[in-house]
ZABA-606771 format. One line per 5 residues: for each residue y, x, z of N, C-alpha, C, CB. Coordinates in Angstrom, 3 decimals, always signed. Glycine has a CB too. Example, Ala and Ser with C-alpha at 12.3 -4.5 7.8 and 13.67 -1.06 7.14 Angstrom:
! residues 2
-5.690/+13.190/+7.800/-4.500/+12.300/+7.800/-3.300/+13.200/+7.800/-4.473/+11.308/+9.046; -2.250/+12.850/+7.080/-1.060/+13.670/+7.140/+0.030/+12.900/+7.870/-0.598/+14.084/+5.725
//
This chain:
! residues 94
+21.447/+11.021/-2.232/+20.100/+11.141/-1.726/+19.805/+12.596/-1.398/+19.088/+10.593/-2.738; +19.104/+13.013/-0.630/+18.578/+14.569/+0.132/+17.863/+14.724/-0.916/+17.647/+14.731/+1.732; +17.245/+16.226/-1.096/+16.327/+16.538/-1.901/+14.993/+16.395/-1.451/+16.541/+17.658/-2.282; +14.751/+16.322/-0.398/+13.673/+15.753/-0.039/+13.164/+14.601/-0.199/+13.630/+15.845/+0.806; +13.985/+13.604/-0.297/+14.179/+12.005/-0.788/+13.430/+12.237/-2.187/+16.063/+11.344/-0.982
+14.185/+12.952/-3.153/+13.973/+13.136/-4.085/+12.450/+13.786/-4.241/+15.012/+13.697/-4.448; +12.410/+14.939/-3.929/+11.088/+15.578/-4.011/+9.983/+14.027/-3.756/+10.956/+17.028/-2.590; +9.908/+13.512/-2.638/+9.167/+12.609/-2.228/+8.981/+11.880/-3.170/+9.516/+12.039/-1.269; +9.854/+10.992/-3.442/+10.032/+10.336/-4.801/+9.107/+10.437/-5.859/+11.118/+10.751/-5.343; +9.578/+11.869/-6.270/+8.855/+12.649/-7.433/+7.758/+12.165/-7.443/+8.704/+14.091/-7.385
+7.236/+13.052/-6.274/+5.881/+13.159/-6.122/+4.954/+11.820/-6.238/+5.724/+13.769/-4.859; +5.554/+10.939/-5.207/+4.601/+9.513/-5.614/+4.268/+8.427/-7.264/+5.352/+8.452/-4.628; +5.810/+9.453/-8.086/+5.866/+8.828/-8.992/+4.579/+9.961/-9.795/+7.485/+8.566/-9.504; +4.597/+11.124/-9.769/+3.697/+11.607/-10.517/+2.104/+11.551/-10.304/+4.083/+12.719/-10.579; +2.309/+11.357/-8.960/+0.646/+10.809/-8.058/+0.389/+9.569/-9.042/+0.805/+10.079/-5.895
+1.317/+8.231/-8.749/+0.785/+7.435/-9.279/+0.730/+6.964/-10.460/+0.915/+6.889/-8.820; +0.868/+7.993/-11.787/+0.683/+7.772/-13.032/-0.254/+8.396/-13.378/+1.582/+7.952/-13.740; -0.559/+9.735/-12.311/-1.932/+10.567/-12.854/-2.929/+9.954/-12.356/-2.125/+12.085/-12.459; -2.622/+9.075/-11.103/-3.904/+8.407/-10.664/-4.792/+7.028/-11.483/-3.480/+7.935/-9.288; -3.467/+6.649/-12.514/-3.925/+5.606/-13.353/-4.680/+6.362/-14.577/-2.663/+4.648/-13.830
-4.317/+6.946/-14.938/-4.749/+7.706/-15.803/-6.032/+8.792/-15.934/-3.813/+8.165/-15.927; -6.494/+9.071/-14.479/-7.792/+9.391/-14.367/-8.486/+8.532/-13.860/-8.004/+10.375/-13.800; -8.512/+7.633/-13.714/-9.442/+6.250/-13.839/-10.103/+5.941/-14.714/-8.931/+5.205/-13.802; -9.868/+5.889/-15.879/-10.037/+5.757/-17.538/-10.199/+4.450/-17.719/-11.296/+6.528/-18.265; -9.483/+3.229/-17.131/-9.439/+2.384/-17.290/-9.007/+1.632/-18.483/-9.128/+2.302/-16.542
-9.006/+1.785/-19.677/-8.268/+1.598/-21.163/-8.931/+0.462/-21.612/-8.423/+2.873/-22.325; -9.669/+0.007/-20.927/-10.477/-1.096/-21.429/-9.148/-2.049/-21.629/-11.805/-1.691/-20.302; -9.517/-3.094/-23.096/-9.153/-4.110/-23.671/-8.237/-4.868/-22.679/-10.282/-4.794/-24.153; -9.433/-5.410/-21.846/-9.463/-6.451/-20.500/-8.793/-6.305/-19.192/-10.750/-6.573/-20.039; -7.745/-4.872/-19.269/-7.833/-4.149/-17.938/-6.151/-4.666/-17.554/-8.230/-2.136/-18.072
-5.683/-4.320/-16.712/-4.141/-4.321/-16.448/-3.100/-3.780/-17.369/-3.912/-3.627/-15.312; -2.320/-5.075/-17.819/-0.931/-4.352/-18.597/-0.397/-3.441/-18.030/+0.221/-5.135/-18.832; -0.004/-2.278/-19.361/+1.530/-1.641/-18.457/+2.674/-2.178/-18.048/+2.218/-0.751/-19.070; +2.756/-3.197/-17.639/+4.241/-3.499/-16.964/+3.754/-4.124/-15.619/+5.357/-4.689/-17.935; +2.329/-4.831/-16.167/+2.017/-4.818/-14.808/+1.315/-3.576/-13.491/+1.247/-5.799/-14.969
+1.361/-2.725/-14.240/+0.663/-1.334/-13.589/+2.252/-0.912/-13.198/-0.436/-0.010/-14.891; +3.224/-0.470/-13.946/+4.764/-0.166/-13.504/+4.839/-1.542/-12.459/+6.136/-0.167/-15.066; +5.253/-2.527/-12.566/+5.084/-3.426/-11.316/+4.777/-3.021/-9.833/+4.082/-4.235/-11.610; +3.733/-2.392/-10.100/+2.741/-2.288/-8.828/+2.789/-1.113/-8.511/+1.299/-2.645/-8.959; +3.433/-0.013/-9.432/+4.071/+1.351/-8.856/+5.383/+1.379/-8.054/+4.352/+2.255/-9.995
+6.198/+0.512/-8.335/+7.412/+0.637/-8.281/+8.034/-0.638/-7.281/+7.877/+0.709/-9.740; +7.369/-1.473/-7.232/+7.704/-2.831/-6.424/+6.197/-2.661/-5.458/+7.866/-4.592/-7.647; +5.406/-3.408/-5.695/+4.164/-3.999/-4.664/+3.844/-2.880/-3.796/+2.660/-4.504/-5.469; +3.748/-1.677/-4.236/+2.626/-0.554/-3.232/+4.151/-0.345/-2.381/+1.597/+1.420/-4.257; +5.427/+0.018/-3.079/+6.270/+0.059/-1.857/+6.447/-0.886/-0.433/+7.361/+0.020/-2.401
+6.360/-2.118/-1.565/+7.088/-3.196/-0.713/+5.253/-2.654/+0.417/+7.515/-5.492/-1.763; +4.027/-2.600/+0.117/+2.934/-2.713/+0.800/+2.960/-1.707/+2.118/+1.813/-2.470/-0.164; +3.286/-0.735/+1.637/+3.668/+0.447/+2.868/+4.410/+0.193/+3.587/+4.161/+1.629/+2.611; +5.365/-0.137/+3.176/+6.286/-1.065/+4.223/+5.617/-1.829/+5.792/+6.789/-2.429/+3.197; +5.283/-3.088/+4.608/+4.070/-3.939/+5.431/+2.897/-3.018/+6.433/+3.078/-4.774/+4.125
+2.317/-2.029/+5.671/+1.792/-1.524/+6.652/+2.323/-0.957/+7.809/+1.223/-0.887/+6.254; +3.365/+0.084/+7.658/+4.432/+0.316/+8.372/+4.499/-0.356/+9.574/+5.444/+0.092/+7.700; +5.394/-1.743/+9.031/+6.025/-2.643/+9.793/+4.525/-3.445/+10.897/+6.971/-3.791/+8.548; +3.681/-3.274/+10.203/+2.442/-4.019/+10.773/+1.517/-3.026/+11.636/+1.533/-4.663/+9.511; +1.547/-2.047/+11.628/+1.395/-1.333/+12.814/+2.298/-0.943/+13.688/+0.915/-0.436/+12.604
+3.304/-1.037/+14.233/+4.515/-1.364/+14.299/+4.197/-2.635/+15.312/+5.231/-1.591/+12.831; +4.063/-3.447/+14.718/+3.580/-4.764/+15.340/+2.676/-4.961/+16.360/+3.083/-5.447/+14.504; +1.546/-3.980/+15.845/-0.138/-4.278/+16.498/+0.511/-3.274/+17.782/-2.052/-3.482/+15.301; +1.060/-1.895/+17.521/+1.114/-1.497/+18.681/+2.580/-1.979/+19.952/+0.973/-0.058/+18.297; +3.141/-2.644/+19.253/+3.854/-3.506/+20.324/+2.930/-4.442/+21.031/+4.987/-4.360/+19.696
+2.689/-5.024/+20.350/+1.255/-6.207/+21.141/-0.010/-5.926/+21.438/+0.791/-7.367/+20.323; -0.300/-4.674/+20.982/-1.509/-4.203/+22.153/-1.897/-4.536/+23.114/-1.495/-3.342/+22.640; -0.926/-4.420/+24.358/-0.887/-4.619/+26.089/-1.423/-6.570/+26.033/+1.399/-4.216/+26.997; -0.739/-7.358/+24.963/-1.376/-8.859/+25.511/-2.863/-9.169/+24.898/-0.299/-10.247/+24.969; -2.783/-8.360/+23.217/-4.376/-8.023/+22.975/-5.260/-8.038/+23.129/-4.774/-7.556/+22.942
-4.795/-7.053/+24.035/-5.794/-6.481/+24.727/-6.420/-7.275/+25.927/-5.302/-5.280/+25.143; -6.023/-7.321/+26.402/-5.822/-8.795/+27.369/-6.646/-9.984/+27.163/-4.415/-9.429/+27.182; -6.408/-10.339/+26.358/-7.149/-11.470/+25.456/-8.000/-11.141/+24.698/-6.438/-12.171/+24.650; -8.895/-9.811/+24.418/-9.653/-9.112/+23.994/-9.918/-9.540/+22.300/-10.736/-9.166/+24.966; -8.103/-9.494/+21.547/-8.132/-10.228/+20.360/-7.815/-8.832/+19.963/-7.185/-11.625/+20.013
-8.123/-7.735/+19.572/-7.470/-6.382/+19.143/-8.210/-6.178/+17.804/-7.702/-5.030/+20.284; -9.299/-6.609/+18.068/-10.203/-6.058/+16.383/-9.088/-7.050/+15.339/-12.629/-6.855/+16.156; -9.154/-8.336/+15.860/-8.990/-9.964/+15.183/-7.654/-9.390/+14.278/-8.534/-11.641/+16.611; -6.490/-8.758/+15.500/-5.123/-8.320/+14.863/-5.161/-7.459/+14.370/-4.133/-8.130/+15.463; -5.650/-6.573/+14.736/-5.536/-5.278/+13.717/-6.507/-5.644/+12.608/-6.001/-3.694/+14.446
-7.188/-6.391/+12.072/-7.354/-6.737/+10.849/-6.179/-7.355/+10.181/-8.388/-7.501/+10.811; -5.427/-8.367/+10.807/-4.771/-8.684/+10.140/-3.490/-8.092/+10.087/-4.852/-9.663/+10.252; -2.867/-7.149/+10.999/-1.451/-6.766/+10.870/-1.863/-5.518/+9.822/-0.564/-6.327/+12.485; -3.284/-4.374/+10.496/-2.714/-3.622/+9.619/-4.080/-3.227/+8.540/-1.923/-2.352/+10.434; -5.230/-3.402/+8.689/-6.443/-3.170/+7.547/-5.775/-4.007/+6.574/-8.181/-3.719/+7.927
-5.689/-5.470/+6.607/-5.437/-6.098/+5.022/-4.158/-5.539/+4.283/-5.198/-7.832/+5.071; -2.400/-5.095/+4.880/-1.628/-4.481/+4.596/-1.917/-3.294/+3.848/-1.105/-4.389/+5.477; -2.695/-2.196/+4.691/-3.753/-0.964/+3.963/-4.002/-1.082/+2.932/-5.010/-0.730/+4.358; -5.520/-2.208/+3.137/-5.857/-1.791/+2.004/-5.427/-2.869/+0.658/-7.320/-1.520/+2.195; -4.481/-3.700/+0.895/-3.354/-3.844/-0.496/-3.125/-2.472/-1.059/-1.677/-4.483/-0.061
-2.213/-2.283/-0.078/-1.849/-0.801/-0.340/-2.200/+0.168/-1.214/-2.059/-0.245/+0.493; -3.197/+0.682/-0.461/-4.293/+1.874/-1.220/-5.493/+1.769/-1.518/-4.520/+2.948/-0.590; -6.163/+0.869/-1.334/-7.209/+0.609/-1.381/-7.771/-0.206/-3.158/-7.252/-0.165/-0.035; -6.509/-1.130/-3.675/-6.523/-1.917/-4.577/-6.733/-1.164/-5.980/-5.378/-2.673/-4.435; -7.087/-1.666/-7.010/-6.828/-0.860/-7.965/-5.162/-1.193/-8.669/-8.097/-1.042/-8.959
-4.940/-0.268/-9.561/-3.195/-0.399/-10.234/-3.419/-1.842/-10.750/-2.609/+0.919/-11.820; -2.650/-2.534/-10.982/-1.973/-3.162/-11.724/-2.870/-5.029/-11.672/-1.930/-2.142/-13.236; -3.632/-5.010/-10.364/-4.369/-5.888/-9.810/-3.431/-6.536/-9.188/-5.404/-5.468/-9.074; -3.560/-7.456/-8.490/-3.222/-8.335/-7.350/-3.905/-8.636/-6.478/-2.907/-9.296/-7.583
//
């Protein structure tokens, strides 16, 4: 792996443990840790992806979209709901 790979890496891993952690979410009722590791390490990747891949999508199909004046309709669905899985969710939710 490059060190940049790595650096990157790092970084999202230390983003997203400090970001759980200034939340102060400790409540009783709140998300397990395995399900919070889960959703660091599997879901938000696999989600970026999706977003990725889903804008990706919207702007290949723009031109018929558009056309059909369906552009808000798709880009809700290829790439806002992908998003905000993404980043928008809290840790260790679904």
């Amino acid at each position: 792996m490059s060190k940049f790979a790595v650096f990157l890496l790092t970084c999202f891993l230390v983003l997203s443990i400090n970001s759980s952690v200034l939340a102060g979410d400790n409540s009783p009722g709140g998300p397990s840790m395995g399900a919070v590791m889960l959703d660091i390490f599997v879901h938000r990747p696999l989600g970026l992806c999706g977003t990725i891949l889903g804008a990706s999508a919207y702007a290949i199909s723009l031109p018929v979209t558009a056309h059909f004046k369906k552009k808000e309709e798709v880009s809700k669905i290829l790439v806002k709901e992908p998003y905000d899985y993404t980043f928008k969710r809290p840790l260790g939710e679904k």
